[in-house]
C-alpha angles and dihedrals in degrees: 000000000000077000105054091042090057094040091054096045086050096057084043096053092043089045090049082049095047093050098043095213136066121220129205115193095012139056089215105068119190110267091221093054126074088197113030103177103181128190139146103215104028150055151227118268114199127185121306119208128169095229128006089227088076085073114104111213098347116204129226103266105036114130120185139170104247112205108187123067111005095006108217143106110296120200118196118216098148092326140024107268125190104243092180144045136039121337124197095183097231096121100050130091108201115229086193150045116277110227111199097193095226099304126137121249108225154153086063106161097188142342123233119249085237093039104058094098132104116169119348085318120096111201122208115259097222132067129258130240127252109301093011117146129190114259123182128202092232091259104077105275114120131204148184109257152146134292106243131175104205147044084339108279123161133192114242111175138020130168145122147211119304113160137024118271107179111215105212115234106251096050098118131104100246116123111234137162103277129034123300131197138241118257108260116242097247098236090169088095090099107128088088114183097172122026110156103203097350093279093156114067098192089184089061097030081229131134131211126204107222091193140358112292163142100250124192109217117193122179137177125193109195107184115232118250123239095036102079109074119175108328096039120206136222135225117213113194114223123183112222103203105201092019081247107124108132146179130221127166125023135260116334080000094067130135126193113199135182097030100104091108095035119116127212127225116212124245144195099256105219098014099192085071093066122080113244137279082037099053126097104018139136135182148196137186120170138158096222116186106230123187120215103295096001105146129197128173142222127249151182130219122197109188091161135099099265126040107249138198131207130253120276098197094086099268087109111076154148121212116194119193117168102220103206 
């Protein structure tokens, strides 16, 4: 009986070697493949570890179904790599192109400030407001602007008065006899509509130039009614470019410093004379060279007899286009 077992295992060794595969399932084995199991209702279980680190001298080629940690089937080259389950791409550098055949990238929730960049152009990471269109300065960076029909020019700022902000009588810069004061930086410009990379700090009355460039200032300086009482007053706008004017010295002694580059708006002198809506007004309009982050700021000068304050209806206003 030990003979004929022996005898049997022998012709089946030398019949799996002559043949070269071994089937399961089926008596016709593919010639390509060195294992064909073959079934119709069920599957191949390999190996299950909990971690593929318990794996001892792994070979290139082993694959096995980890169970612990992130469950899936792991394959070693020269390390162990996940071949199934989800993949979020966040651990992968691409060596090619990714070619996206014409299908659409989406459910993208944000974009990281040092990630919004494709090419030599860097986008802005937030989104733009109603009628904004990308601009760019000509070197790659890319910014949320205006829409604008000719030579360029895009509006930067626009707001207007909303609260009242009261200029003392005495802030001019005419010398007297006893001590003036300097004209207040009008920070009541606060109902802002269009502020392109928030260049107008209308908590500081300050503006900051984001590039080199010829900018068109306009402002217009409407008295509130009510304030003035007999004598009127009259605001007159002054740009202060560098946010430098100064006062030293008092009265006749007086020296103004820093205001070499301002530039003056034009009022109704003794406003109450003149019939409303006309009293009490003052304008400027300048184009003012500005170089990247060069700031001015915008004040308000009362040389009258009664402090006054600017409407707070909209018809005071600034208006900032860059030019070019």
């Amino acid at each position: 009986m030990k003979h004929l077992i022996f005898s049997l295992s022998f012709i089946l060794l030398c019949t799996l070697s002559s043949q070269a595969q071994v089937g399961i399932n089926t008596a016709t084995p593919n010639t390509s493949a060195a294992l064909d199991v073959t079934s119709t209702d069920k599957g191949l279980l390999i190996p299950r570890v909990a971690s593929t680190g318990d794996i001892a001298s792994p070979t290139a080629g082993m694959m096995v179904y980890q169970t612990g940690g992130t469950a899936g089937f792991y394959l070693y080259s020269t390390s162990w790599t996940l071949v199934s389950g989800p993949d979020n791409l966040g651990n992968h550098t691409a060596t090619t192109n990714l070619n996206m055949a014409n299908q659409d990238i989406i459910s993208v929730d944000s974009i990281g400030t040092a990630k919004a960049k494709i090419g030599p152009n860097t986008y802005p990471t937030t989104t733009g407001t109603n009628g904004q269109v990308l601009t760019t300065d000509g070197a790659g960076a890319l910014s949320w602007g205006s829409a604008s029909s000719g030579g360029g020019a895009q509006l930067l700022v626009r707001a207007s008065v909303n609260s009242i902000q009261s200029f003392l009588t005495g802030s001019s810069l005419a010398p007297a006899t006893a001590s003036y004061s300097l004209p207040a930086i009008a920070t009541c410009f606060g109902n802002v509509t269009t502020n392109v990379g928030s260049a107008w700090n209308a908590g500081t009355g300050i503006f900051t130039a984001p590039s080199e460039g010829l900018y068109m200032v306009t402002v217009q300086i409407v008295g509130l009614l009510g304030v003035a009482s007999t004598s009127g007053y009259s605001l007159t706008t002054i740009l202060d470019v560098d946010n430098n004017l100064n006062f030293t010295g008092t009265g006749t002694s007086t020296v103004i410093t820093g205001g070499e580059t301002d530039y003056f708006g034009i009022h109704n002198f003794y406003a109450n004379n003149i019939a409303p809506p006309y009293k009490n007004r003052s304008q400027l309009t300048a184009l003012v060279p500005l170089t990247a982050n060069q700031t001015f700021s915008l004040r308000i000068m009362n040389n009258t007899f009664e402090s006054g304050a600017p409407s707070t209806n909209g018809t005071s206003h600034i208006t900032i286009v860059k030019m070019n």
